[in-house]
Backbone as CSV, one residue per row, in Angstrom:
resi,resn,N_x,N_y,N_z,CA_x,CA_y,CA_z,C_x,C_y,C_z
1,UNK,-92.124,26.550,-25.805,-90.679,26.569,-25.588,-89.977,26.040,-26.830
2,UNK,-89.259,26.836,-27.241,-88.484,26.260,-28.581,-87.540,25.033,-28.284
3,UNK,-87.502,24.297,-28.669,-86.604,22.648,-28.990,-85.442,23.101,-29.071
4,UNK,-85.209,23.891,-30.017,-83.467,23.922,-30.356,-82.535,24.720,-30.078
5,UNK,-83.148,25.410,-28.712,-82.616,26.786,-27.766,-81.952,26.253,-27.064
6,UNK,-80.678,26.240,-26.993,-79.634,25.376,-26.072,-79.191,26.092,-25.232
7,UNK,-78.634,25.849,-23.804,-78.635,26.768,-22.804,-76.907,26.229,-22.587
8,UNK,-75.652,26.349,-22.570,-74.239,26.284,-22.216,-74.374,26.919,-21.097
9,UNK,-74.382,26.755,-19.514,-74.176,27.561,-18.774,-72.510,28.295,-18.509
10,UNK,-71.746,27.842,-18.783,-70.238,28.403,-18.985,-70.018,29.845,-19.852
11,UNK,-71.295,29.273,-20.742,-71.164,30.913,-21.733,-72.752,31.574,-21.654
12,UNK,-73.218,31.502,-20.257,-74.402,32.145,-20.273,-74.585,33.185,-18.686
13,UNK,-75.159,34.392,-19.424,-75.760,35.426,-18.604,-76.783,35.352,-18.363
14,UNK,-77.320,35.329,-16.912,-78.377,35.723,-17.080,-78.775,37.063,-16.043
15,UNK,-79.532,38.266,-16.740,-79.664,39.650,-16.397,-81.160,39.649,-15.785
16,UNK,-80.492,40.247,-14.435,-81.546,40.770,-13.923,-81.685,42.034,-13.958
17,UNK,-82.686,42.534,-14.691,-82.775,44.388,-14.898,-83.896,45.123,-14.674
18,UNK,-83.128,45.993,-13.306,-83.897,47.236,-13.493,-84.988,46.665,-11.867
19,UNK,-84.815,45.525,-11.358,-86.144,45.199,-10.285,-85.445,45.390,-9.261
20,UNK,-85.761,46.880,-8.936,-85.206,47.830,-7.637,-86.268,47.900,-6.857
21,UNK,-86.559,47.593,-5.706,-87.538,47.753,-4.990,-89.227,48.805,-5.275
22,UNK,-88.540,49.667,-5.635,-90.153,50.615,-6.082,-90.149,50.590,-6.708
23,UNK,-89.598,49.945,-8.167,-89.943,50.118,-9.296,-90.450,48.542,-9.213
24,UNK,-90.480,47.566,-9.016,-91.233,46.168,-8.221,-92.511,46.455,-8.195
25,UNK,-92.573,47.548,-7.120,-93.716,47.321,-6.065,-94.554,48.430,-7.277
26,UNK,-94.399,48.957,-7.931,-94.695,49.971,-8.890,-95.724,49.001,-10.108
27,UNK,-94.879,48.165,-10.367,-94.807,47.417,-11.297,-95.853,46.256,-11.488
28,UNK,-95.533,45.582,-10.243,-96.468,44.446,-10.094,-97.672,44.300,-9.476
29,UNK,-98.175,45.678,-9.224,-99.625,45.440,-8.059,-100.025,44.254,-8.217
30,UNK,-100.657,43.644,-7.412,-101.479,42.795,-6.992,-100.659,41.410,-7.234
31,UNK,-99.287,41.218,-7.744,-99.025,39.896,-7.830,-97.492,40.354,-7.569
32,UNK,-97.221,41.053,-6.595,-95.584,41.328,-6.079,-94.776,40.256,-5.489
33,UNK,-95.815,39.597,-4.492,-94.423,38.207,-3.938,-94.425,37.251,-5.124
34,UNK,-95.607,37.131,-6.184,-95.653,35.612,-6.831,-94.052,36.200,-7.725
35,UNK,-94.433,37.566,-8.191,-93.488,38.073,-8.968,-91.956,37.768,-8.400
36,UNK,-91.849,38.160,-7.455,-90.489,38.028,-6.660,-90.003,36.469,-6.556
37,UNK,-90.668,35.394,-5.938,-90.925,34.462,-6.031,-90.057,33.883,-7.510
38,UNK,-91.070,34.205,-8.822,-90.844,33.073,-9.800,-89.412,33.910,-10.499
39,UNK,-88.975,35.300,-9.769,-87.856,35.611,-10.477,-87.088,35.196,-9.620
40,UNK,-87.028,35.075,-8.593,-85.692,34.161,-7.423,-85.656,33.171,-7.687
41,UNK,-86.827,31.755,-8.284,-86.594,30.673,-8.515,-85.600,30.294,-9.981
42,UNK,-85.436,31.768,-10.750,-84.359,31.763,-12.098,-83.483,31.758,-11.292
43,UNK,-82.413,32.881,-10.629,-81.954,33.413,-10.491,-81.174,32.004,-9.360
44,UNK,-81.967,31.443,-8.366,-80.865,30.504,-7.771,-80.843,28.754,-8.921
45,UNK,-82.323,28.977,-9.384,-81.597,27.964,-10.413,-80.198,28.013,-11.321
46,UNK,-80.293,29.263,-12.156,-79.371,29.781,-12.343,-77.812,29.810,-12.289
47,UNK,-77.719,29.926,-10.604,-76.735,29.832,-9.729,-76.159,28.655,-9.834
48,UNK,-77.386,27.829,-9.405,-76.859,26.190,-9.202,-76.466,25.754,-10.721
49,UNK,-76.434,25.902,-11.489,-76.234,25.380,-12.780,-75.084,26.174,-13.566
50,UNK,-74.178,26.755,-12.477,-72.887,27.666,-13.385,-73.103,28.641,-13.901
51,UNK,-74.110,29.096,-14.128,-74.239,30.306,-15.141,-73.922,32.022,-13.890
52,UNK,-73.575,32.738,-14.697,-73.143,34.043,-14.313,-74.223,35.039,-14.252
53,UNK,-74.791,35.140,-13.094,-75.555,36.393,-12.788,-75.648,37.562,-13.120
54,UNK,-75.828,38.684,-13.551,-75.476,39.772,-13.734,-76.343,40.864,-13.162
55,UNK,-76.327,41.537,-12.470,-77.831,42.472,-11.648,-77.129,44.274,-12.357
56,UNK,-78.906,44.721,-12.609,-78.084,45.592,-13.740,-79.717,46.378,-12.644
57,UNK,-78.788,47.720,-12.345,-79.987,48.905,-11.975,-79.685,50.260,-12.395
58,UNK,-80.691,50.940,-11.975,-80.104,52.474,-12.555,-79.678,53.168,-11.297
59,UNK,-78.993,53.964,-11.697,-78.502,55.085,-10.246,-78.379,56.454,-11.053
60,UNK,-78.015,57.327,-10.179,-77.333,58.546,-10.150,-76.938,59.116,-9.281
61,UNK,-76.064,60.266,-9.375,-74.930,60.670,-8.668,-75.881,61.673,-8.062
62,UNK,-75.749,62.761,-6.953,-76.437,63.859,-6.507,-76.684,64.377,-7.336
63,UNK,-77.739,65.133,-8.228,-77.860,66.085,-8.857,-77.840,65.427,-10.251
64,UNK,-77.557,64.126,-10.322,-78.313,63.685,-11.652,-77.045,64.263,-12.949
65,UNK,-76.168,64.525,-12.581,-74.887,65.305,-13.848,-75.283,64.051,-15.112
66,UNK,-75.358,62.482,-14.942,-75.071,61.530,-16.190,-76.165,62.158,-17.188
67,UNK,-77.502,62.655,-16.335,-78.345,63.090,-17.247,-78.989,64.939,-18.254
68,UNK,-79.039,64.718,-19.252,-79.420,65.573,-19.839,-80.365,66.550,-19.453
69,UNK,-81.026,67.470,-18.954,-82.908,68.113,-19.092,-83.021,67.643,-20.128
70,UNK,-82.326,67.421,-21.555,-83.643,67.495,-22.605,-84.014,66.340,-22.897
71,UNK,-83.379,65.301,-21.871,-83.618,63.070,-22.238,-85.184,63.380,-22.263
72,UNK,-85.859,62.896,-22.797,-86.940,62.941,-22.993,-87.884,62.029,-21.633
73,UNK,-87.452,61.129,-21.321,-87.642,60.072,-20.526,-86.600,60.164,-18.565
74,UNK,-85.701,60.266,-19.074,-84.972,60.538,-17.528,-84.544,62.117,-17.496
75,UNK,-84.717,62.917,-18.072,-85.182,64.476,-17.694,-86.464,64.768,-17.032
76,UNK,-87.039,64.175,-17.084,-88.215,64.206,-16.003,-87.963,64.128,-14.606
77,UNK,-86.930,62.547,-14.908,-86.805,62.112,-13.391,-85.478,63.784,-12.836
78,UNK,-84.726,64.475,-13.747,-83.831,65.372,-13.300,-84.486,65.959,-12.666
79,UNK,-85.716,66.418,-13.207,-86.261,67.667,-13.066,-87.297,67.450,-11.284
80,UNK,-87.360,66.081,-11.064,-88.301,65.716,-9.765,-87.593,65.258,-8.598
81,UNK,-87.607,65.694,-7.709,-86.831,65.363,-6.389,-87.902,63.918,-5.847
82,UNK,-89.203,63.841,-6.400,-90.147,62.955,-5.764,-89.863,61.489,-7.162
83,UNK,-89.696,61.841,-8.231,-89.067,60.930,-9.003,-87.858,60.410,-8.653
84,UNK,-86.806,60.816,-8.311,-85.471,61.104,-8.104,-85.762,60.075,-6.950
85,UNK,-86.363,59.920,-5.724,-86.274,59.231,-4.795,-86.136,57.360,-4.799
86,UNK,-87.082,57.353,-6.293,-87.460,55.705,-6.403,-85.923,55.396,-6.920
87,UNK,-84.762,56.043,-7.197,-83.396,55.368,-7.811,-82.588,55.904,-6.476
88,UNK,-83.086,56.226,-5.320,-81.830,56.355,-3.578,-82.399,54.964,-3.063
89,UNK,-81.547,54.721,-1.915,-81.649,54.459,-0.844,-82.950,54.589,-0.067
90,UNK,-83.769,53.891,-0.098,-84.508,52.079,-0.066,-84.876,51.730,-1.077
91,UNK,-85.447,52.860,-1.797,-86.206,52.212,-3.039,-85.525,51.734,-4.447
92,UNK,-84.504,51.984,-4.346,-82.848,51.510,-5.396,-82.245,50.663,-5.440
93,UNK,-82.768,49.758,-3.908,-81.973,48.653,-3.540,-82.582,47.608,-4.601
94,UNK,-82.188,46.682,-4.549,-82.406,45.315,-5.136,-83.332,44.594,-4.247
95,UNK,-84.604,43.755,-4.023,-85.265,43.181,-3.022,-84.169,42.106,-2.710
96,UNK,-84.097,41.518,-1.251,-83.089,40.526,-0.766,-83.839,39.212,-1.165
97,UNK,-84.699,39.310,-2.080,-85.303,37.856,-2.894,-84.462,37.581,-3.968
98,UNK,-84.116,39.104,-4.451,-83.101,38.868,-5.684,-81.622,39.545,-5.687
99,UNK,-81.595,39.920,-4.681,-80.137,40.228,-4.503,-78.691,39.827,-4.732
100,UNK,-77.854,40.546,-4.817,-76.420,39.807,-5.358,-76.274,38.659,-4.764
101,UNK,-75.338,37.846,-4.610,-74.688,36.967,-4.085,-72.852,37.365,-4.419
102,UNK,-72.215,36.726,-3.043,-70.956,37.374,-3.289,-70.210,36.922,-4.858
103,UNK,-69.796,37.978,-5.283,-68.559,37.941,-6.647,-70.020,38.245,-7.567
104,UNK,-71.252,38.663,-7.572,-71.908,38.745,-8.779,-71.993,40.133,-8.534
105,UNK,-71.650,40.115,-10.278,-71.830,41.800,-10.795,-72.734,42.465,-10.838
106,UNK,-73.080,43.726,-10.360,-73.572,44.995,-10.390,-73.572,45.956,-11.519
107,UNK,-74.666,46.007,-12.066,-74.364,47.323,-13.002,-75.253,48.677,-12.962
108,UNK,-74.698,49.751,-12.996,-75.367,50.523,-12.595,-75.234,51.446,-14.009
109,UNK,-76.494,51.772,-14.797,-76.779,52.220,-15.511,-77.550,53.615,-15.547
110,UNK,-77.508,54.545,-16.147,-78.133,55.654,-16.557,-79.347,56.104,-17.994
111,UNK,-78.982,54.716,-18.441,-80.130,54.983,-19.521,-81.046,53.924,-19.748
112,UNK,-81.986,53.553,-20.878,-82.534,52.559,-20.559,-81.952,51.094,-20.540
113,UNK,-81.038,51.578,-21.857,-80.351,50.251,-22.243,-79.111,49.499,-21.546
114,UNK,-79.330,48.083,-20.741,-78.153,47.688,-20.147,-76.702,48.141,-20.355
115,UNK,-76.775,48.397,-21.667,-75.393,48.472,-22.691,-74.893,49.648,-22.735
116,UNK,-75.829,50.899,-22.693,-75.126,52.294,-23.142,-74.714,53.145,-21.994
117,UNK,-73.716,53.437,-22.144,-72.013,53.975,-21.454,-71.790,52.961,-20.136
118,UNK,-72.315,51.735,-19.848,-71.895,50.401,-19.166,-71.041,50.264,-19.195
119,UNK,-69.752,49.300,-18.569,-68.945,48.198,-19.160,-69.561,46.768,-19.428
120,UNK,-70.796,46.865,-19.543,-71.425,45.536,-19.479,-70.842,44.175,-20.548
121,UNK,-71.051,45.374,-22.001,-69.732,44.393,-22.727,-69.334,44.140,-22.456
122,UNK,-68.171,44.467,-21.754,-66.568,44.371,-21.582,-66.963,43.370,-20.686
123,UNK,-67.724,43.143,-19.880,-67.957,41.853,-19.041,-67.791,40.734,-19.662
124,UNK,-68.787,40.896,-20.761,-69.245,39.494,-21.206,-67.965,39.042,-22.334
125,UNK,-67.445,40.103,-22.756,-66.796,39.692,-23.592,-65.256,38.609,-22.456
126,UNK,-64.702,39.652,-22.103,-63.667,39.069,-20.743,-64.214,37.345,-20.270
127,UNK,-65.477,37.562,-19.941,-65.886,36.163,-19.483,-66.606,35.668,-20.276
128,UNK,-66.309,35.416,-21.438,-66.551,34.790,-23.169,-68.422,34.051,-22.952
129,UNK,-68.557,35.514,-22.603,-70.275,34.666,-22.459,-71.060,35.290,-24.023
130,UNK,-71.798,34.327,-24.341,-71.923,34.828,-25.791,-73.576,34.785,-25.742
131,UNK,-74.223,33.860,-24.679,-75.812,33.926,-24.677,-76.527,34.190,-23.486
132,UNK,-77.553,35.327,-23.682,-77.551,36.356,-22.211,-79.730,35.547,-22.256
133,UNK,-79.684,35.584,-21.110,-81.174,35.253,-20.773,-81.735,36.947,-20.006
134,UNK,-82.978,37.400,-20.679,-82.827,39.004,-20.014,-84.169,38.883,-19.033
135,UNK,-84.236,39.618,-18.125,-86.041,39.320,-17.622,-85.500,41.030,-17.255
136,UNK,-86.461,41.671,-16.615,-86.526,43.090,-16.332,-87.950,43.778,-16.097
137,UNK,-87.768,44.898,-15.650,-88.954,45.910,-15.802,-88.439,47.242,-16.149
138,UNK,-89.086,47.803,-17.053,-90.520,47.614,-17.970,-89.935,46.699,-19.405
139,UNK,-91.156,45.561,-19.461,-91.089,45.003,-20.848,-90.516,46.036,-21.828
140,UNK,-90.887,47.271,-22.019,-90.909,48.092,-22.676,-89.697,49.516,-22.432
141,UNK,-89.374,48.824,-21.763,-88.130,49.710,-21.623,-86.837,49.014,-21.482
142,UNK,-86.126,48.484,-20.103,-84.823,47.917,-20.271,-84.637,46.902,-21.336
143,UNK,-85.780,45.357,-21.185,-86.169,44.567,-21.821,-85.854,44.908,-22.974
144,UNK,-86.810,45.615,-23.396,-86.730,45.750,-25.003,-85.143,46.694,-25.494
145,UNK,-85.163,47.457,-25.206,-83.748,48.614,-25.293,-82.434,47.435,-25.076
146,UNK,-82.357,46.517,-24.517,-81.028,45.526,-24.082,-81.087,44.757,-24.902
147,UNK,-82.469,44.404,-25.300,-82.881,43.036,-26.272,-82.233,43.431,-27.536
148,UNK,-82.579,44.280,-28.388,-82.613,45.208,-29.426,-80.734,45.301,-29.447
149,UNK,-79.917,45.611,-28.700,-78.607,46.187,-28.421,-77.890,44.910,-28.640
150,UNK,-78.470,43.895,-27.528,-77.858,42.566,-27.632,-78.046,41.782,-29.111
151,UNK,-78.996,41.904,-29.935,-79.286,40.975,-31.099,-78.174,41.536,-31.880
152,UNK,-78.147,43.138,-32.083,-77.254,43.752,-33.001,-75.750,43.185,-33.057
153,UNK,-75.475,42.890,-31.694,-74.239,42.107,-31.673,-73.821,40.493,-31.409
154,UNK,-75.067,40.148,-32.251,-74.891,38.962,-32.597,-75.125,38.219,-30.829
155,UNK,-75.554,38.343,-29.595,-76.170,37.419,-28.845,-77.191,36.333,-29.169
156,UNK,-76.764,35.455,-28.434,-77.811,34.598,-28.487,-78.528,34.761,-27.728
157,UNK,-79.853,35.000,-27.291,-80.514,35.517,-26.586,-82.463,34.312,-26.235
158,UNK,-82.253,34.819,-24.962,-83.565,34.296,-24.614,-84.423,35.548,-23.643
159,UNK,-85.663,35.418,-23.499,-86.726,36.467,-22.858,-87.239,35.506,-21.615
160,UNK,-86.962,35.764,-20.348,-88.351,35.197,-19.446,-89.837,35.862,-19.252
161,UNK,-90.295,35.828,-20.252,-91.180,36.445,-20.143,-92.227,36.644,-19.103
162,UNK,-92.626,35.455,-18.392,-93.216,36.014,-16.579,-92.148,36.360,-15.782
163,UNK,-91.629,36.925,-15.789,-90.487,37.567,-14.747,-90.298,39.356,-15.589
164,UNK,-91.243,39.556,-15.926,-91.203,40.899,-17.223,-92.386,41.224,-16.587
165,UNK,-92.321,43.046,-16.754,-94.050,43.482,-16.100,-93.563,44.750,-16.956
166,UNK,-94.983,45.175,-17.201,-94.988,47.134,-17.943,-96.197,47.402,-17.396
167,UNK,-96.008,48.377,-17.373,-97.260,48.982,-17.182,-99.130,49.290,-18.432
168,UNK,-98.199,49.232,-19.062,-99.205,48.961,-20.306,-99.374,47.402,-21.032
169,UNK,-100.637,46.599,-20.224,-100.437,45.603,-20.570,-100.544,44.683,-22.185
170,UNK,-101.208,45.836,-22.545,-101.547,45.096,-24.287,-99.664,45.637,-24.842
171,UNK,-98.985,46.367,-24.406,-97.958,46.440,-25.214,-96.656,45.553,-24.477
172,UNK,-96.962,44.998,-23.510,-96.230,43.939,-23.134,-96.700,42.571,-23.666
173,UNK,-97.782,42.567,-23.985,-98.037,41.397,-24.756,-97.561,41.319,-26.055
174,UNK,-98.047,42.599,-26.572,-97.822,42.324,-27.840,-95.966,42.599,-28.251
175,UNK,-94.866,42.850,-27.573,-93.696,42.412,-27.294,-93.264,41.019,-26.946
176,UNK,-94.186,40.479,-26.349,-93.427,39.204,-25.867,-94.164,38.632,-26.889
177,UNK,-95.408,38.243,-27.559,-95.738,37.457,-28.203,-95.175,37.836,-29.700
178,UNK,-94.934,39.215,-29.758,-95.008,39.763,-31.958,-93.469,39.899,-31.606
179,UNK,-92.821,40.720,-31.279,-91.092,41.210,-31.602,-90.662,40.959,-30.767
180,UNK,-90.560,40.037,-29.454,-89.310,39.374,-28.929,-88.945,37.980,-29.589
181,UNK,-90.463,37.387,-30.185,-89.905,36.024,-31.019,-88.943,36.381,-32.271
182,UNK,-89.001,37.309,-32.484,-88.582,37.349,-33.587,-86.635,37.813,-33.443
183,UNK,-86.144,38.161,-32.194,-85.029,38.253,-31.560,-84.608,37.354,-30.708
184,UNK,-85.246,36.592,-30.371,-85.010,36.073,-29.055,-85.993,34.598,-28.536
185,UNK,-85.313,34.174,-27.781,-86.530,32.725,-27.928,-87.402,33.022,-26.314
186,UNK,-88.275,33.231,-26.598,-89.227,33.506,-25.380,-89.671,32.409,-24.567
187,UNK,-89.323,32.211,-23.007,-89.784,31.340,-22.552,-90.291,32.012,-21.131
188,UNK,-90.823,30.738,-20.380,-91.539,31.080,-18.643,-90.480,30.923,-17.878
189,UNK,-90.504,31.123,-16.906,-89.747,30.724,-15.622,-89.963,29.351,-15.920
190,UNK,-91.009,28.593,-15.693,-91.279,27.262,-15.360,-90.311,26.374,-16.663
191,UNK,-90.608,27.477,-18.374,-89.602,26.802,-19.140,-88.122,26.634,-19.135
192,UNK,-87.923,27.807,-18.868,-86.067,27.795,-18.312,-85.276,27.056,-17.269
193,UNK,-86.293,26.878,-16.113,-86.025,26.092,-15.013,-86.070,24.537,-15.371
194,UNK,-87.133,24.004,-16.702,-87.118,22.478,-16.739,-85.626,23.026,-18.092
195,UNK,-85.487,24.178,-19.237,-84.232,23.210,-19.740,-83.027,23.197,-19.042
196,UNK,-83.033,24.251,-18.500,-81.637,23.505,-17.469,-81.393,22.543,-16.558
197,UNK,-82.547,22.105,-16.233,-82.839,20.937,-15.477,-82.393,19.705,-16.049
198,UNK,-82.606,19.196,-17.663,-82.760,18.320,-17.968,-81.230,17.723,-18.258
């Protein structure tokens, strides 16, 4: 845990992205409640300590119009009515481990990155939050794509890195250990929970 990573909860986000029920249960075989678990224990720590929630998922409209056929990545999901299902109604929801709480924001996104065609800015900027804590699934997709977006504009930024799952585990490692330090200060659940604690 880095020493000189200071946490302001008045000017801090922290993003939950992308942990929609089947993409969870997708995600985490064999360690789904611990998973759920050590990301609810951020998320009401969190709470209790002032900081601003932010729950960020993907959707689409009937028929998928936000997306392209030729996205390389969510043209697939256009093209599959059996893909298409894991972003409706059950499997889209948010688990009620990590679910909103009243007045916390919703974002509903179409691409990988929290940020692109969002108002997510416009959030943070309005509510002068300047340092975002990100956890998500896939390491390798929202994670990294938000991480990457957020540094460019100067965030201060932190990674929970056990509250992060991909499916490819050597390239989630080698993200959280090689190129999220190098953006971002990487910590555990267990680390984030003792610095705000203290």
């Amino acid at each position: 845990m880095s020493a000189t990573f200071r946490i302001y909860p008045g000017h801090t986000a922290v993003l939950n992205m992308d942990c929609q029920a089947g993409i969870v249960s997708i995600y985490t075989k064999g360690e789904h409640d611990a998973f759920l678990a050590r990301t609810s224990s951020v998320l009401n720590h969190a709470r209790a300590s002032h900081m601003t929630v932010i729950h960020v998922k993907v959707g689409f409209r009937p028929g998928l119009p936000e997306v392209s056929s030729q996205h390389q990545l969510f043209g697939g999901i256009k093209a599959s009515q059996q893909h298409q299902k894991l972003f409706e109604e059950p499997l889209g929801s948010i688990p009620p481990a990590l679910a909103p709480t009243e007045n916390e924001v919703v974002i509903t996104k179409h691409r990988v990155s929290a940020f692109t065609g969002t108002d997510l800015a416009m959030i943070l900027r309005a509510n002068d939050l300047d340092t975002l804590v990100l956890f998500g699934i896939a390491t390798s997709g929202v994670v990294l794509s938000t991480l990457l977006e957020a540094s460019d504009a100067d965030f201060r930024l932190a990674v929970i890195k056990d509250c992060c799952a991909d499916l490819d585990a050597e390239l989630h490692a080698a993200l959280i250990d090689r190129l999220f330090p190098s953006r971002a200060t990487v910590l555990s659940a267990a680390d984030f929970i003792k610095l705000i604690s203290n």
